[in-house]
N, C-alpha and C positions, 0 to 999 in steps of 0.2 A: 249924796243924792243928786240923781239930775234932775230937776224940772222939765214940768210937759208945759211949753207955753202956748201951742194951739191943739186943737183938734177940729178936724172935720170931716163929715161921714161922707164919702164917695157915693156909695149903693148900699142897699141893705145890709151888707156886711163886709165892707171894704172902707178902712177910714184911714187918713191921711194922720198925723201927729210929727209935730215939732216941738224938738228936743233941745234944751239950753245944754250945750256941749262944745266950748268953745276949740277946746285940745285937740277934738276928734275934728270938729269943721275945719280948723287950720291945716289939716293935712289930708284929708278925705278927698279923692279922686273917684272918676266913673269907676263904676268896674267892685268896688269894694263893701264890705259891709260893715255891723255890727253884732255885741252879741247883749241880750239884756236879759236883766232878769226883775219882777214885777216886784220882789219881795225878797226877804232873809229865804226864805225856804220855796221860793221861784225856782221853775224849770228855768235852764239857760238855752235860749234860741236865739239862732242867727234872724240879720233880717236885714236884705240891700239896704245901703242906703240911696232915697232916691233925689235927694237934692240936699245942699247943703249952702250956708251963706257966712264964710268967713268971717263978715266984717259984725255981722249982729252974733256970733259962736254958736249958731243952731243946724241942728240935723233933721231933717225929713224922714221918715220912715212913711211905708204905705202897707199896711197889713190885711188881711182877710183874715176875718173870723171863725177858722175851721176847726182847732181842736182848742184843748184847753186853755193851754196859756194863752193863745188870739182872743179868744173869748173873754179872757180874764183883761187881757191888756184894752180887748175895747170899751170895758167900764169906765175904765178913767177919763179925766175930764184936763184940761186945763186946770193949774195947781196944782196937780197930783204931781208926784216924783217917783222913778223907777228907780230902786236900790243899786243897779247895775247895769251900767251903759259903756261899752269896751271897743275903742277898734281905734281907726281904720285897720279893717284885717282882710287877708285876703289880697294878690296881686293886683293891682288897678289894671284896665283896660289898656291894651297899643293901642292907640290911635292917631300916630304921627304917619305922615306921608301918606296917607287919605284925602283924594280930592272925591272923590264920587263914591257915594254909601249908600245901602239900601240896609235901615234900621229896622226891625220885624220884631212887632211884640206880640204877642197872645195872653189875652186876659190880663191876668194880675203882672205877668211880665212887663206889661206896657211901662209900667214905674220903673222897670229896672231898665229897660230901655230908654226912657226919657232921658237919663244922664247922659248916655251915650251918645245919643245924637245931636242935646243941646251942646256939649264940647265939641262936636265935631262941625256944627254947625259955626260955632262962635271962631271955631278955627279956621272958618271958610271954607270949608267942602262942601259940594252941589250933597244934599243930604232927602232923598226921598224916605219917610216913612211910611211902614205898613203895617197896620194893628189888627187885629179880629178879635171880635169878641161872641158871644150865643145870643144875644140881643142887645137892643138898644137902652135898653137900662143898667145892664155891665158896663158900659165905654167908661172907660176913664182917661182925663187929661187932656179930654180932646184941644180946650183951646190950649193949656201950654206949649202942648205938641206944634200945635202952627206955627208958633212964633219960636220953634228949635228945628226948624226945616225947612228945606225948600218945594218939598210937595209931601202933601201927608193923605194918605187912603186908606178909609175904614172899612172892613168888611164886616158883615154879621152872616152867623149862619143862617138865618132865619130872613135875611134882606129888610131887616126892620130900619135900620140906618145904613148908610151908605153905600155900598154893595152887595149883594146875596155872594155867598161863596168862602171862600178860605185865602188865607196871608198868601199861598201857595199860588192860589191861580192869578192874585194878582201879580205878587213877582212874575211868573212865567210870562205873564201879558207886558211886562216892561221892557225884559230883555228880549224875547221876540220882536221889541218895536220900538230895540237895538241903542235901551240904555245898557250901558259899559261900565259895570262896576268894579273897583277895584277892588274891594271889599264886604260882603252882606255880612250883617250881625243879626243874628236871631236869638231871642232871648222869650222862653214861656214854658211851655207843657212839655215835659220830654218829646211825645208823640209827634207836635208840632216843628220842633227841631229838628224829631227824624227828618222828616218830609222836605221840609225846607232843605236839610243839606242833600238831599237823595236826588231834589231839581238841581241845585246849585255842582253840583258834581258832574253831573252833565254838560253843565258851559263853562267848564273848568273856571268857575268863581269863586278864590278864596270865601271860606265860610266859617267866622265864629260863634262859636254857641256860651253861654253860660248855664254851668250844670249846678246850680244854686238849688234846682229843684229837689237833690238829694242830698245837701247837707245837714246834718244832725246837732253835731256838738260844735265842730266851728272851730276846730284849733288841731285838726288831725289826730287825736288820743282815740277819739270812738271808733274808726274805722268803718263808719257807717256810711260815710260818704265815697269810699273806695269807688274807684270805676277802670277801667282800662281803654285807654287812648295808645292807639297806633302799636297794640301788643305789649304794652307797659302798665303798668300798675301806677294810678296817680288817685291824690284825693282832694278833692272837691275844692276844701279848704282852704288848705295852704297850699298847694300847687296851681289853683286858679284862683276864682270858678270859671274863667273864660279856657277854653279848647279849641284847637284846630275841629269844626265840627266833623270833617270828613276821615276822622280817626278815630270818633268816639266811638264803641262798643254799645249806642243806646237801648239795644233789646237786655243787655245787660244790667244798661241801669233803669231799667223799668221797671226789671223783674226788682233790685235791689229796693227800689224805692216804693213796692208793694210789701215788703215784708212785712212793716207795722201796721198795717193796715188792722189786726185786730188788738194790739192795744192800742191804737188811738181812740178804738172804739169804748173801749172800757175804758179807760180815761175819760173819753166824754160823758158816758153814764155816770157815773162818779160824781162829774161836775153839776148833773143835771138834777142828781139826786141830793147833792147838795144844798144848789138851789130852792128847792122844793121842799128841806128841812125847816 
């Protein structure tokens, strides 16, 4: 059993939990996940990990409450224990020979990108990030973020905090005003990934993405996470989840990452009905 030794709720349904998992904090790197499961007869879902602390053997996860098992998983409290907690899985992040980064997260990515740039920061790269969310009650990790960068810029669509607009116009507005990346890492929505490497191609800026947003089962056996990068067949999994973004196939995996879309639906009624028993 592992134990949850914290919880805390981010937004209405986005919460933060710390996991006693010593085995997996001793080797857990940016970039990598886990896979858990709530109970004996638990769904098994992956879930980045988004911080981790070696010396206390705990793991961060940051979840959104969307279908069942998020739902399920955000009941628990501190004391509870998850049956099944697996990893570091999943290649870790490059991020050697990185002096100047532009970190880009969107929404719930934001967490997955904070690892990323607090290593890259702690390795001394000039490290700008760029977050978006739909408003001001979304943001997450604003203060950690500060103190894992050297410039950090929020955008909302809605201009409720920090600037009106998209991840997208602010990058454009850095490099037009001739910061030099060696590197953008964008991590969130497929959509948003598109976009960001569709600019980033233009000023021939290396650009990786993480395609974490279509992984299933977490160990390559589903083939759910399948995608094609640079005319090859790769899965989510165990070949990333970090890509060259400007290779990814993403209208591909859009379409892939809608198929479930109606049983997760019925899954959720299921839980709802449950509930209500």
């Amino acid at each position: 059993m592992y134990p949850i030794v914290e919880k805390t709720r981010l937004s209405s349904n986005v919460c933060r939990m710390v996991v006693d998992a010593p085995r997996i904090a001793k080797k857990a790197l940016p970039g990598q996940f886990i896979i858990l499961r709530i109970d004996e007869a638990g769904e098994r879902i992956p879930l980045t990990i988004s911080d981790y602390d070696r010396e206390k053997g705990t793991v961060a996860i940051i979840f959104q409450e969307v279908g069942k098992t998020t739902k399920q998983l955000g009941t628990l409290e501190a004391g509870d224990s998850l049956v099944t907690f697996v990893g570091p899985l999943g290649k870790p992040s490059h991020l050697e020979g990185i002096k100047r980064a532009a970190v880009i997260g969107g929404g719930l990515g934001t967490a997955i990108a904070y690892p990323q740039a607090k290593a890259l920061h702690e390795m001394g790269a000039d490290v700008d990030v760029i977050v978006g969310f739909r408003n001001k009650d979304l943001i997450l990790l604003e203060e950690e973020l500060k103190d894992a960068c050297t410039r950090l810029f929020v955008a909302t669509d809605d201009g409720s905090n920090g600037r009106k607009g998209f991840v997208t116009d602010v990058l454009k507005e850095l490099i037009e005003a001739g910061a030099q990346y060696d590197e953008v890492i964008a991590i969130g929505p497929l959509p948003m990934m598109k976009f960001v490497c569709r600019l980033t191609k233009e000023y021939g800026i290396k650009t990786t993405v993480s395609m974490n947003p279509i992984m299933i089962d977490g160990t390559g056996m589903c083939g759910g996470c399948r995608l094609t990068v640079g005319g090859e067949t790769k899965f989510a999994c165990v070949d990333g989840p970090d890509f060259d973004g400007h290779l990814v196939d993403f209208d591909e995996a859009m379409h892939r990452n809608s198929m479930y879309k109606t049983e997760e639906r019925e899954s959720d009624c299921r839980l709802m009905a449950q509930a209500q028993e």
